[in-house]
C-alpha positions in Angstrom: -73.9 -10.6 -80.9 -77.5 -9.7 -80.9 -78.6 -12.2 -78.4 -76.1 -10.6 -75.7 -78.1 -7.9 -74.3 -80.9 -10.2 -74.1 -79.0 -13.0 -72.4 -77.6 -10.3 -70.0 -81.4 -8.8 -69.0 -82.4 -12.7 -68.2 -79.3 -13.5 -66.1 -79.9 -10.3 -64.3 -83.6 -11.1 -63.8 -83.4 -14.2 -63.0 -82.1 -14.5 -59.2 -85.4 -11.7 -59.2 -87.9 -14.4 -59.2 -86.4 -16.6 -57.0 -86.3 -14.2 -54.3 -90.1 -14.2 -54.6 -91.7 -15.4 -51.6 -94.7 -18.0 -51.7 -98.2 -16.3 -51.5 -99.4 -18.5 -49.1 -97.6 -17.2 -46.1 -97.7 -13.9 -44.8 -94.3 -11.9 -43.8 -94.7 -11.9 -40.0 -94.9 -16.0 -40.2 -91.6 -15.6 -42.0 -89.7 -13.1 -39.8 -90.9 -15.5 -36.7 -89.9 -19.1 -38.2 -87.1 -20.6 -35.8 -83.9 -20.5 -36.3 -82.5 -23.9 -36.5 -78.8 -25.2 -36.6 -78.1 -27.0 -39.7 -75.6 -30.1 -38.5 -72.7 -30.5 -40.2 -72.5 -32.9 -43.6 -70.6 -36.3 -42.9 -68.5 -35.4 -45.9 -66.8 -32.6 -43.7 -63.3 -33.9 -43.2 -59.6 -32.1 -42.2 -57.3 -30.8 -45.1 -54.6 -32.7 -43.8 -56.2 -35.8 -43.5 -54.7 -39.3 -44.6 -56.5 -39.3 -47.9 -55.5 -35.8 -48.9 -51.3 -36.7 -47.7 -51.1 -39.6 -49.8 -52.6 -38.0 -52.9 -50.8 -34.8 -52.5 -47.4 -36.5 -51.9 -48.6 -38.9 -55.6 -48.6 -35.4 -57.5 -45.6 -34.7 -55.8 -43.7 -37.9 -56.8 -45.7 -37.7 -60.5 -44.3 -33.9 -61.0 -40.7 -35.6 -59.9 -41.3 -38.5 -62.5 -42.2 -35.8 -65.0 -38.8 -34.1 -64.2 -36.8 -37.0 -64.8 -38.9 -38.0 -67.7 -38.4 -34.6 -69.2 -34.7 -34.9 -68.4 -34.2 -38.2 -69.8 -35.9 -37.5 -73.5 -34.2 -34.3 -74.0 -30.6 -36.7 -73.1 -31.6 -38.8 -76.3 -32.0 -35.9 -78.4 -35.9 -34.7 -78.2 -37.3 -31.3 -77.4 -39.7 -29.7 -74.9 -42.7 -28.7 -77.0 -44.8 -27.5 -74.2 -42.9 -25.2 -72.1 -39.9 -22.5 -73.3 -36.3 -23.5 -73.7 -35.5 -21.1 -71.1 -37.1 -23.2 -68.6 -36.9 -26.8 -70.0 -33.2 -26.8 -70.3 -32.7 -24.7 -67.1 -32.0 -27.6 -64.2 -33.2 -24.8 -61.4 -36.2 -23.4 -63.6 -37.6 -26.4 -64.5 -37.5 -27.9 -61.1 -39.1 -24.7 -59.8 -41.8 -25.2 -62.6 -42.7 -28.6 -61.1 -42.7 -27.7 -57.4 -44.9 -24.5 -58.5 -47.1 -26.9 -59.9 -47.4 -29.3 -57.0 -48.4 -26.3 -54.8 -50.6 -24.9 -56.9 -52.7 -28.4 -57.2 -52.4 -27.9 -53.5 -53.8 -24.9 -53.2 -56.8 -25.2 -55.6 -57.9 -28.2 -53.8 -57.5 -26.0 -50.7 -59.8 -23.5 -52.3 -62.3 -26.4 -53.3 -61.7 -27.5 -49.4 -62.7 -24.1 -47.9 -66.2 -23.9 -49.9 -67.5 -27.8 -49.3 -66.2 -29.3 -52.5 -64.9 -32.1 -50.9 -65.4 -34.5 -54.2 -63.5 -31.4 -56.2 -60.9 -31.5 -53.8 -60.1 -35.5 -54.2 -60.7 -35.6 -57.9 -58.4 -32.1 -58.9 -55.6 -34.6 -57.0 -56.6 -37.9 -58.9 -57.2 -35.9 -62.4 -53.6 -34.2 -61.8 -52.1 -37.8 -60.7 -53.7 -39.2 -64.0 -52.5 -36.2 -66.7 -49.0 -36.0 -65.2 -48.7 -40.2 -65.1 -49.7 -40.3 -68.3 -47.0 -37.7 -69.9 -44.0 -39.4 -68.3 -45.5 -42.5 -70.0 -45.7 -40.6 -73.3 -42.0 -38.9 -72.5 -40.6 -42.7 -71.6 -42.2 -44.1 -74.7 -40.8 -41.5 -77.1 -37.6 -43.3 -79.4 -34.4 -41.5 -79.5 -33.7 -38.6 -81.9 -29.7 -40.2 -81.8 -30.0 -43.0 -85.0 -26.4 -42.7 -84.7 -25.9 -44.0 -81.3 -28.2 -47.1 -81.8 -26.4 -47.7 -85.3 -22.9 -47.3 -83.4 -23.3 -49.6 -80.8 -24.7 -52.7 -82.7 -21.1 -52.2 -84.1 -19.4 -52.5 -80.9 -21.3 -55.4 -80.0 -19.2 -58.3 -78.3 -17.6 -60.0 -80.0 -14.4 -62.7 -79.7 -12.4 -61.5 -82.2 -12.2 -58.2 -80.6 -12.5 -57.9 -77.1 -10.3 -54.7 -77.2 -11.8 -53.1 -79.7 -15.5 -53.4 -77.5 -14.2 -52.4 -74.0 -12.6 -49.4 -75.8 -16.1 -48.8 -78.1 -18.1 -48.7 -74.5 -15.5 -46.3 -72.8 -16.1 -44.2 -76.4 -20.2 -44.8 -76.1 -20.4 -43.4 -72.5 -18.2 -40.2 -73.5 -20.7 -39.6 -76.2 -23.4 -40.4 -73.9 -22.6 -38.7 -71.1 -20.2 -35.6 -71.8 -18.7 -34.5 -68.6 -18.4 -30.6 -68.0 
């Protein structure tokens, strides 16, 4: 806490001597240097270009991945640890959340755009592609929470003896599975 004030004072200072002009030339020789155009950087490109559409549309596709991903672990018994209940078992919420997300990633790397980051621009795009991909791996790999199920249908595996008793054990399994409203 001591060192604050002092950092302050240097910060402040600082952009004070590097306004300092060089001794050796007077100020009419720099009021009267030309003017020159700078020509733009090569790295300029559009927003919209072909690069930008396919990495904006591969978060978009990643975020949808991470929707189903999201959906399919809490079907098999997991929870959401990262975002509220209100949202992660809301269909409309969560969906929201995800497009929210894409657009955001769309807008920061419009931001990065507007003031010459063009490498800041590509990478927020690849990094986002990268974090997301890597969840709905994580969500995918992730076993069940229902023992039960897995336990119940190595029961009602086929057998000859009872080909009855399976059809009507894999009618039973996808009621359990899937409950209709």
């Amino acid at each position: 806490m001591r060192l604050a004030p002092i950092l302050t004072i240097l910060l402040l200072l600082s952009p004070a001597f590097g306004q300092q002009a060089d001794s050796k030339s007077s100020p009419a020789e720099l009021i009267e240097a030309p003017v020159t155009a700078t020509p733009t950087p090569e790295t300029e490109h559009r927003f919209w270009d072909r690069t930008n559409v396919l990495l904006f549309s591969g978060v978009a596709v990643f975020r949808g991945l991470d929707y189903a991903s999201t959906r399919n672990f809490q079907a098999r018994g997991r929870t959401e640890i990262l975002i509220p209940d209100d949202v992660a078992n809301n269909s409309a919420g969560f969906a929201g959340l995800e497009a929210a997300a894409t657009a955001t990633s769309v807008g920061i790397a419009y931001l990065f755009h507007r003031t010459g980051h063009h490498k800041m621009e590509r990478w927020l795009s690849i990094g986002h592609i990268s974090v997301t991909g890597f969840g709905v791996a994580w969500n995918y790999s992730l076993k069940s929470a229902y023992k039960l199920i897995a336990a119940w249908l190595l029961v009602v595996l086929p057998s000859p003896e009872r080909p009855y008793a399976q059809a009507r054990g894999v009618r039973q399994a996808r009621t359990f599975l899937c409950p209709r409203s």
